[in-house]
C-alpha positions as CSV (number, residue, x, y, z in Angstrom):
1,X,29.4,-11.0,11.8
2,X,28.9,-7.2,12.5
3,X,25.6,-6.0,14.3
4,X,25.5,-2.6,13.5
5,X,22.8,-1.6,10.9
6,X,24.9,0.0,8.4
7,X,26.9,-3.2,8.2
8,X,24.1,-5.2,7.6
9,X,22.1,-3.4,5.3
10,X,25.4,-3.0,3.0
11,X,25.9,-6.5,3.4
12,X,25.0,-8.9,0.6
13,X,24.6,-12.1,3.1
14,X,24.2,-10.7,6.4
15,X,21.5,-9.0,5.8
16,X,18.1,-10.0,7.9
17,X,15.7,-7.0,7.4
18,X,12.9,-6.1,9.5
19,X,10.0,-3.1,9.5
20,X,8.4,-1.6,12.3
21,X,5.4,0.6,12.0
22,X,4.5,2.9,14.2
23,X,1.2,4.8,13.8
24,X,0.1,7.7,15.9
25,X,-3.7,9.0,16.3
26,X,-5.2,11.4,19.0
27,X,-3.9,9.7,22.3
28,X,-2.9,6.4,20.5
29,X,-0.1,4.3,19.4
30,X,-0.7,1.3,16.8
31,X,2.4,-0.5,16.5
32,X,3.1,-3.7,14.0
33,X,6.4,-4.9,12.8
34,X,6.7,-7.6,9.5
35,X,8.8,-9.8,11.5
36,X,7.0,-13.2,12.7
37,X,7.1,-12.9,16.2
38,X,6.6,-9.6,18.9
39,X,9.4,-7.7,19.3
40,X,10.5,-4.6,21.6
41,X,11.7,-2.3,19.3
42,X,12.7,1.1,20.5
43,X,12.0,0.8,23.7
44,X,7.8,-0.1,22.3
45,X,6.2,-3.5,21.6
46,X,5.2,-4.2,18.3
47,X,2.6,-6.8,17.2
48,X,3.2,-9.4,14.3
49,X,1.3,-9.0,11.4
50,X,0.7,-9.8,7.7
51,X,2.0,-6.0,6.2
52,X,3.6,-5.1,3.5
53,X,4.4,-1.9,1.2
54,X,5.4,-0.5,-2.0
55,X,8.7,-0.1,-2.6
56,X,10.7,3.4,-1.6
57,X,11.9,6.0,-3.9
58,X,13.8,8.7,-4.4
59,X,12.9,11.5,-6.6
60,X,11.9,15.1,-7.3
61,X,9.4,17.0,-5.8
62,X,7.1,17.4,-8.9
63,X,6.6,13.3,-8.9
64,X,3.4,12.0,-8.2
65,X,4.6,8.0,-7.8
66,X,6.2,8.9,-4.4
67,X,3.5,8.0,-1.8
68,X,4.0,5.1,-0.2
69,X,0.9,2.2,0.5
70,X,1.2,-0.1,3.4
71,X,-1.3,-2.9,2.9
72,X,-2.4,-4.8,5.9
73,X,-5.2,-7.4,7.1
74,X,-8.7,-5.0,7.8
75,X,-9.0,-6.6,11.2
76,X,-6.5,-5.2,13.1
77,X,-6.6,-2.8,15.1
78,X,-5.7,0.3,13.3
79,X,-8.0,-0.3,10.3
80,X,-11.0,-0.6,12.8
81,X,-10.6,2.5,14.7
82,X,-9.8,4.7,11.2
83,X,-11.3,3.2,7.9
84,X,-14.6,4.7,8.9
85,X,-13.5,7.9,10.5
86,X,-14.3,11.5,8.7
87,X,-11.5,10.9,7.4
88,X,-8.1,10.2,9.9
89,X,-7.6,12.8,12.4
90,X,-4.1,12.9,12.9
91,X,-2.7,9.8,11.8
92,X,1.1,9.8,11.3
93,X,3.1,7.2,10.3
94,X,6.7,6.2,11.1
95,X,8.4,2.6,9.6
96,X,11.6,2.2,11.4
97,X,13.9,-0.1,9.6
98,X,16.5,-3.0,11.2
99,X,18.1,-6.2,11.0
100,X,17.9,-9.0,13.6
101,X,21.1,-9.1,15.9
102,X,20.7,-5.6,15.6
103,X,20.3,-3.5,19.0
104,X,16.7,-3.3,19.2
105,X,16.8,-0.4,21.3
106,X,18.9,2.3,18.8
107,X,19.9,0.6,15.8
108,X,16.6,1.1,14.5
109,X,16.5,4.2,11.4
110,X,13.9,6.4,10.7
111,X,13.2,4.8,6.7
112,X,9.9,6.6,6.3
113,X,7.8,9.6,8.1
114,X,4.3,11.3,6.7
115,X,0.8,11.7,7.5
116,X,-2.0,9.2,6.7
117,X,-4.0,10.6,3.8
118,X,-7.0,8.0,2.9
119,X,-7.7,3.8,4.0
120,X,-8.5,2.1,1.2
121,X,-10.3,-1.2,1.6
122,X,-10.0,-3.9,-0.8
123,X,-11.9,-7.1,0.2
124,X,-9.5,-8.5,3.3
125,X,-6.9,-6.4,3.0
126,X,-6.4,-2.6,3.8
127,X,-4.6,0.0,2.2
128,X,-3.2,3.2,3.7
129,X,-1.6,5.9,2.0
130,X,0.9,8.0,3.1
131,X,2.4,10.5,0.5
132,X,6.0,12.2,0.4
133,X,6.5,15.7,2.3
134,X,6.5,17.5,-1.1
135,X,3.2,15.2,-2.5
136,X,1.3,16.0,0.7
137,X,2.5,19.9,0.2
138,X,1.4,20.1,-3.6
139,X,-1.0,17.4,-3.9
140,X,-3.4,19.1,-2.3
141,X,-6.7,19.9,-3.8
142,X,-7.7,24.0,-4.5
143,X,-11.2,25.2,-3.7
144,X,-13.1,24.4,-6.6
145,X,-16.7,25.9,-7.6
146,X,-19.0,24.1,-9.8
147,X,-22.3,25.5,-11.5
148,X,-24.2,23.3,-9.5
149,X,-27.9,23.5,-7.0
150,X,-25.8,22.1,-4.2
151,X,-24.3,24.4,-2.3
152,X,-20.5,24.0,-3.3
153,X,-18.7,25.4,0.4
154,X,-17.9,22.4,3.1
155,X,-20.1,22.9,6.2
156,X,-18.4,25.6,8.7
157,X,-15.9,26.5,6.5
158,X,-14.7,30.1,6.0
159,X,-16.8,30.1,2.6
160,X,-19.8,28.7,4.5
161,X,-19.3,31.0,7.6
162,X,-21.9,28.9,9.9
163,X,-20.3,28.5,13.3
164,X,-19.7,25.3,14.5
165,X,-20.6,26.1,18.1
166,X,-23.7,27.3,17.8
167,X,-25.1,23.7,16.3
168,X,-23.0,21.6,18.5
169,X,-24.4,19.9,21.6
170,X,-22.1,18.7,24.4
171,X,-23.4,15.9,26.3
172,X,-22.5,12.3,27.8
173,X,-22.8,9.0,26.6
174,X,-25.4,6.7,28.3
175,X,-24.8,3.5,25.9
176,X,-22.7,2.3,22.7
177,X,-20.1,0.3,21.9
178,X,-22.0,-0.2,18.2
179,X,-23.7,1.6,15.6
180,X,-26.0,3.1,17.7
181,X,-25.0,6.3,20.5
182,X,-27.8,7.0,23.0
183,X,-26.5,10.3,24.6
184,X,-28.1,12.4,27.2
185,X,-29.3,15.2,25.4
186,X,-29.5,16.2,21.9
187,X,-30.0,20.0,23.0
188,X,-33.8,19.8,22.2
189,X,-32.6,19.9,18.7
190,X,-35.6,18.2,16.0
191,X,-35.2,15.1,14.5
192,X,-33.3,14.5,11.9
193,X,-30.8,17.9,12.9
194,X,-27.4,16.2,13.0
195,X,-28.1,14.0,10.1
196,X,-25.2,14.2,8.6
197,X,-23.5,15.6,10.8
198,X,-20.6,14.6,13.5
199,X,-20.1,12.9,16.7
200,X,-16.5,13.5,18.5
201,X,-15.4,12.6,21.4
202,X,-12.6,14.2,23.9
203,X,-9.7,11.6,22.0
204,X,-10.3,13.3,18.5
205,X,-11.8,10.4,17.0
206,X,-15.0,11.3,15.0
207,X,-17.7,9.2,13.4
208,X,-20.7,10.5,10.9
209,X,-24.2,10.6,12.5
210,X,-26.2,8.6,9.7
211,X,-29.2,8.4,11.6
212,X,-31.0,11.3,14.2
213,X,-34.3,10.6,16.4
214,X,-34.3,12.0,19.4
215,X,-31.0,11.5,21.9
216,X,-30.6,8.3,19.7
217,X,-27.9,8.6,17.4
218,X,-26.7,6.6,14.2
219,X,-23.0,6.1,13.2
220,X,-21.4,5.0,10.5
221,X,-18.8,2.7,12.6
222,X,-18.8,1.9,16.2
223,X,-16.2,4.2,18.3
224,X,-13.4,1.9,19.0
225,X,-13.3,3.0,22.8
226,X,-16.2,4.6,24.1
227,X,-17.5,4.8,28.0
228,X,-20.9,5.9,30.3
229,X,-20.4,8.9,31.0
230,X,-17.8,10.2,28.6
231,X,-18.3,13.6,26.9
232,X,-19.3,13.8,23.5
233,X,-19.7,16.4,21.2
234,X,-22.5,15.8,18.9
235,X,-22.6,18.9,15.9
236,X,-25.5,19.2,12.7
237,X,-25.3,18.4,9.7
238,X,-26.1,19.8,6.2
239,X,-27.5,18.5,3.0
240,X,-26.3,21.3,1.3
241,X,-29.6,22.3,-0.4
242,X,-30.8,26.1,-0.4
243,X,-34.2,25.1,1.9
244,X,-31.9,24.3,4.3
245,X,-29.1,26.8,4.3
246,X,-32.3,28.9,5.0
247,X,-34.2,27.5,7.3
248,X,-31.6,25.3,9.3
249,X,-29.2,27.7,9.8
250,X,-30.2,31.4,9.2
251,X,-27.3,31.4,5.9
252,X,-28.9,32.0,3.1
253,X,-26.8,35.1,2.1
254,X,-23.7,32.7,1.9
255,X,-25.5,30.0,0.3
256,X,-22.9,28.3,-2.6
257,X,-25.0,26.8,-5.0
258,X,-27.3,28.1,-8.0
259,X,-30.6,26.0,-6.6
260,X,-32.7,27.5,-9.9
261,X,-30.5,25.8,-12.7
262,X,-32.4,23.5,-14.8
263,X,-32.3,20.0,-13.6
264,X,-32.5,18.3,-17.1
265,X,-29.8,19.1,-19.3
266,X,-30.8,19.6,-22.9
267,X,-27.0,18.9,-24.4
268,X,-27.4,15.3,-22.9
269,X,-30.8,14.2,-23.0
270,X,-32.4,16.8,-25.7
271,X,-34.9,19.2,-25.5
């Protein structure tokens, strides 16, 4: 019986197939394999888990039923840290593909590389998606504008022109761990000034302030790993009406809405 992995992915009985996934975020490796126990796979442990994905195709760069969608259980790890994030920072996937009685160590391929576009949660299970090079190159959405009283342009964006450093605070944690961040200072900023907004801390990992009174802060999601002590970066948000492109932030001359559009549309509901 041959142990090399060409052999035994060629081979119609030898054949004993197992995936390793290996995702990378800002200072952190989640590793899983489908196999049923832990294994050492490239030199890297990888934990057992319930995953699974759509199948692997090859095509052409104008088709759009490339991506590939690695379901999994929403309690591990990974899903935690990124299914509330704004959205993943930097999260790469590699699945490595081998055969037991293979040599763990190099007889592992590369079957799949990309970046980690969007989590998807449906009931217990997770979905993440991770399009082909050329889907992820011309998939991408173009800057739209729509006749709208919401300001169209994303919050610090070149359209927006608002720097980011002039409404962020830097400042420590003093307690978390869950949906609420005390921090030491909020930069004598009012109430209710990073609504919205950001909190980010030195590892890349973001959450979405829901909730502003004082130094006490209110996330979406708990920070998977956050210390006393640790610096955070806390910046404003923007509700992306023209009162507060005004008064918040001085940006009224960039403002991307049309706020004096009629709000009841006579096509619709009649005149």
């Amino acid at each position: 019986m041959s142990s090399t992995y060409t052999a035994r992915e060629t081979s119609q009985r030898d054949g004993q197939p197992i995936e390793a996934y290996e995702f990378k975020g800002p200072g952190k490796f989640y590793r899983y394999t489908s196999a049923d126990v832990a294994l050492t796979i490239r030199g890297s442990l990888y934990e057992p888990i319930v995953v699974r994905r759509t199948a692997i195709r090859a095509g052409t760069h104008n088709e759009d039923s490339l991506d590939l969608e690695v379901r999994m259980p929403v309690d591990v790890a990974l899903i935690k840290d990124y299914a509330f994030d704004i959205p993943p920072a930097g999260l790469t996937l590699t699945v490595y593909r081998g055969h037991l009685g293979t040599d763990m160590t190099s007889d592992f391929v590369v079957y799949w590389t990309g970046d980690v576009t969007g989590i998807k949660i449906d009931g217990h299970e997770a979905r993440v998606r991770v399009p082909s090079v050329f889907g992820a190159l011309l998939g991408g959405e173009l800057p739209s504008v729509y006749y709208q009283a919401p300001c169209n342009h994303v919050l610090y964006d070149s359209r927006c022109k608002v720097d980011r450093s002039a409404n962020t605070v830097t400042t420590q944690v003093v307690s978390g761990g869950g949906l609420e961040l005390i921090v030491a200072s909020a930069g004598g900023r009012p109430n209710g000034f990073f609504l919205g907004g950001e909190a980010r801390l030195a590892s890349g990992e973001r959450r979405m302030i829901v909730g502003h009174s004082g130094t006490s802060l209110a996330l979406n999601f708990p920070f998977s790993d956050v210390k006393i002590g640790q610096v955070v970066e806390v910046s404003a948000g923007c509700d992306h009406s023209g009162a507060t492109c005004k008064a918040k932030f001085n940006n009224k001359a960039n403002f991307g809405g049309f706020e004096y559009i009629p709000s009841i549309n006579p096509f619709a509901e009649g005149l």
